[in-house]
C-alpha positions as CSV (number, residue, x, y, z in Angstrom):
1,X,20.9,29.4,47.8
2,X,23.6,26.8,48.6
3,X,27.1,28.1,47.8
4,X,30.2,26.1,47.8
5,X,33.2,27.1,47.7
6,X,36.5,25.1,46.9
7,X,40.1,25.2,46.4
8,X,41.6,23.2,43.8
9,X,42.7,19.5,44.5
10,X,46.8,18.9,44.8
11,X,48.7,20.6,41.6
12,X,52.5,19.4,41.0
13,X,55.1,20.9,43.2
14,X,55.2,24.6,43.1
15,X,59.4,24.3,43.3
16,X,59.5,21.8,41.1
17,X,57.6,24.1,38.6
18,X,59.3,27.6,39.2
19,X,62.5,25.3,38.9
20,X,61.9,24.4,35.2
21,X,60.5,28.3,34.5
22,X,57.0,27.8,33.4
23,X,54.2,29.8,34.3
24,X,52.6,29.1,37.5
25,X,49.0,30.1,36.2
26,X,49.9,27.1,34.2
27,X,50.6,24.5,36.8
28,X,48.1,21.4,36.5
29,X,47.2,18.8,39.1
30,X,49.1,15.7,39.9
31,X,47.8,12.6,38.9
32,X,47.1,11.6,42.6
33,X,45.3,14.9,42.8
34,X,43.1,14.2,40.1
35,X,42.4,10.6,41.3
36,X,42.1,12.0,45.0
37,X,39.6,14.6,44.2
38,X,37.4,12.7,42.4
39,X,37.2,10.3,45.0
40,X,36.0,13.1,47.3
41,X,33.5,14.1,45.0
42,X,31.6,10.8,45.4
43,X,31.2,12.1,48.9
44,X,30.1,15.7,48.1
45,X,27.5,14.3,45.7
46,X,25.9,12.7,49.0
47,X,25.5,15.7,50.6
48,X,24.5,17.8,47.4
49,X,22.5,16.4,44.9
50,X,22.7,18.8,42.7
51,X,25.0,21.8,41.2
52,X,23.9,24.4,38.7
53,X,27.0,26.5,38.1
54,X,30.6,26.0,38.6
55,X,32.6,28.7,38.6
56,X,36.9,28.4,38.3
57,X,39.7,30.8,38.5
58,X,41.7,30.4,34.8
59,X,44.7,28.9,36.2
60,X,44.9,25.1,35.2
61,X,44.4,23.4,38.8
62,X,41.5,25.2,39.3
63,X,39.9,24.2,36.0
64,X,41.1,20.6,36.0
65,X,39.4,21.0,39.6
66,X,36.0,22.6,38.2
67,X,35.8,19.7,35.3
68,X,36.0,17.2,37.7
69,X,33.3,18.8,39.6
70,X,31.2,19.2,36.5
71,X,31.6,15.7,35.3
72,X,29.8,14.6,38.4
73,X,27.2,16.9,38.2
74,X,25.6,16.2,35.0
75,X,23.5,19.4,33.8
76,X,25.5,22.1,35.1
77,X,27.2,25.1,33.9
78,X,30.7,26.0,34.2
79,X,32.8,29.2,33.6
80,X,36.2,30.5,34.0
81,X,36.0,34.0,35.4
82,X,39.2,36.0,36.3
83,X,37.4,37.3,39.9
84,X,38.6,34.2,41.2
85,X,42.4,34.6,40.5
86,X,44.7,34.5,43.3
87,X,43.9,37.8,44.7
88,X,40.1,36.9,44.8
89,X,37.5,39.8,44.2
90,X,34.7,38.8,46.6
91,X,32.7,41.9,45.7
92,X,32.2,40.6,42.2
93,X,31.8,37.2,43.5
94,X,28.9,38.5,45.3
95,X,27.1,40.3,42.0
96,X,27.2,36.7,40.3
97,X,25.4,35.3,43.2
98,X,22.8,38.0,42.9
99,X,22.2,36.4,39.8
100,X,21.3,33.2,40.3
101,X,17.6,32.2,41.3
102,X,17.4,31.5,45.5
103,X,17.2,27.4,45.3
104,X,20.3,27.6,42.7
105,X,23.3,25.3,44.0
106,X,26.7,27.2,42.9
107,X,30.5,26.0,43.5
108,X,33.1,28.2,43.2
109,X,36.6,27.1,42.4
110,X,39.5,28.8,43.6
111,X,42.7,29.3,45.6
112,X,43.9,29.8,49.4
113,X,44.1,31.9,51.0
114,X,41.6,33.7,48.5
115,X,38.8,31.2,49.1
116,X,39.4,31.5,52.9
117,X,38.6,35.4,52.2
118,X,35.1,34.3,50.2
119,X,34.1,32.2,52.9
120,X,35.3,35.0,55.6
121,X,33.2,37.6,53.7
122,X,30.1,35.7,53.3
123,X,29.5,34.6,56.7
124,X,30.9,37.4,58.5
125,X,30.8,40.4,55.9
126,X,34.4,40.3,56.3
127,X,37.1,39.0,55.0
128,X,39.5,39.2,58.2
129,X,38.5,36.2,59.5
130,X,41.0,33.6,58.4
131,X,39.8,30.3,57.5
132,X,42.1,27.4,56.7
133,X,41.0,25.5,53.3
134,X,43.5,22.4,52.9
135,X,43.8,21.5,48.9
136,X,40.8,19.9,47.9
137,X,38.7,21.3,50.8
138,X,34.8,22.5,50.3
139,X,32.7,24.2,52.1
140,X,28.7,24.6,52.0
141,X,27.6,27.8,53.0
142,X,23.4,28.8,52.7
143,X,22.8,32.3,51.5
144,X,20.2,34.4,51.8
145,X,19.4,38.2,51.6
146,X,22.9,38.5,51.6
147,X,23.9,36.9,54.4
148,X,25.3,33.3,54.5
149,X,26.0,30.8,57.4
150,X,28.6,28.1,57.4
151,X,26.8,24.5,57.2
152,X,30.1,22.5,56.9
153,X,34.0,22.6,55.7
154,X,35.4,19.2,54.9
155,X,38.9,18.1,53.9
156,X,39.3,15.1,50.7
157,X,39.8,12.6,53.3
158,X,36.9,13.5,55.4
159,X,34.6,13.4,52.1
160,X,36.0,10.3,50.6
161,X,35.3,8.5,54.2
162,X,31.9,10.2,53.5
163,X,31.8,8.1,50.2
164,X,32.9,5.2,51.6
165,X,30.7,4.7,54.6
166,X,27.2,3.8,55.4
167,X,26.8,6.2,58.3
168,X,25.7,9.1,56.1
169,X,22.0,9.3,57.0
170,X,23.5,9.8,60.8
171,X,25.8,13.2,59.1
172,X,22.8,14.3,57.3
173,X,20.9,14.3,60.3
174,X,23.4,16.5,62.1
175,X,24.3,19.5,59.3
């Protein structure tokens, strides 16, 4: 099983937000995060061809985030589940993988430093190990019996060069 895991593409300004007194669950992505995202996504889709599930916290970035994901990948599910809240529930996380059938392709959706933890506890069955997801990041991680093994972690920039360029049977070649 491929899992990836992702935190949401650039919302509006948390202090802008706060400032005016709406709910942070409710904060959406900025234009330019939209448009940014999506460009990155052209890379992903070169590295996966395929997603069957996407699965989003219910705060509004990381839905906006998931539909832009599932727009690309025409044929697969999404759902909004609460385990992937700020404050992430791995455990749970890991019973929805159990799931899914072994060549499945699943993307989860979700928030730092909470998708950090996910990756941490996937590779290492911890989630001490701290590891740095920039907004719009993903990361590909094979699973098996349990166990899962980082392939790659790339930023929006590094994915949309991924879109852009020609090299990509050379990248293939080395993940």
């Amino acid at each position: 099983m491929e899992i990836l895991i992702v935190r949401h593409a650039h919302p509006e300004e948390y202090d802008d937000w706060k400032r005016e007194g709406k709910a942070e669950g409710l904060r959406p992505l900025t234009k330019r995060g939209i448009h940014r995202f999506a460009e990155s996504v052209k890379g992903l889709s070169r590295l996966v061809s395929k997603v069957d599930c996407v699965y989003s916290s219910y705060y509004t970035r990381a839905v906006q985030t998931m539909e832009i994901l599932h727009g690309s990948y025409k044929g697969s599910d999404s759902k909004i589940i609460e385990s992937l809240n700020p404050g992430i529930e791995t455990e749970d996380l890991k019973r929805i993988l159990s799931s899914h059938k072994e060549n499945d392709v699943i993307c989860f959706v979700g928030h730092y430093p909470g998708v950090g933890q996910l990756c941490s506890s996937l590779v290492s069955k911890s989630s001490n190990m701290r590891i740095r997801f920039k907004k719009g990041s993903i990361a590909s991680i094979q699973y098996e019996n349990g166990t899962g093994e980082l392939q790659w972690l790339m930023n929006q920039k590094q994915l949309t060069a991924l879109a852009q360029s020609d090299k990509v049977r050379v990248l293939e070649n080395l993940i």
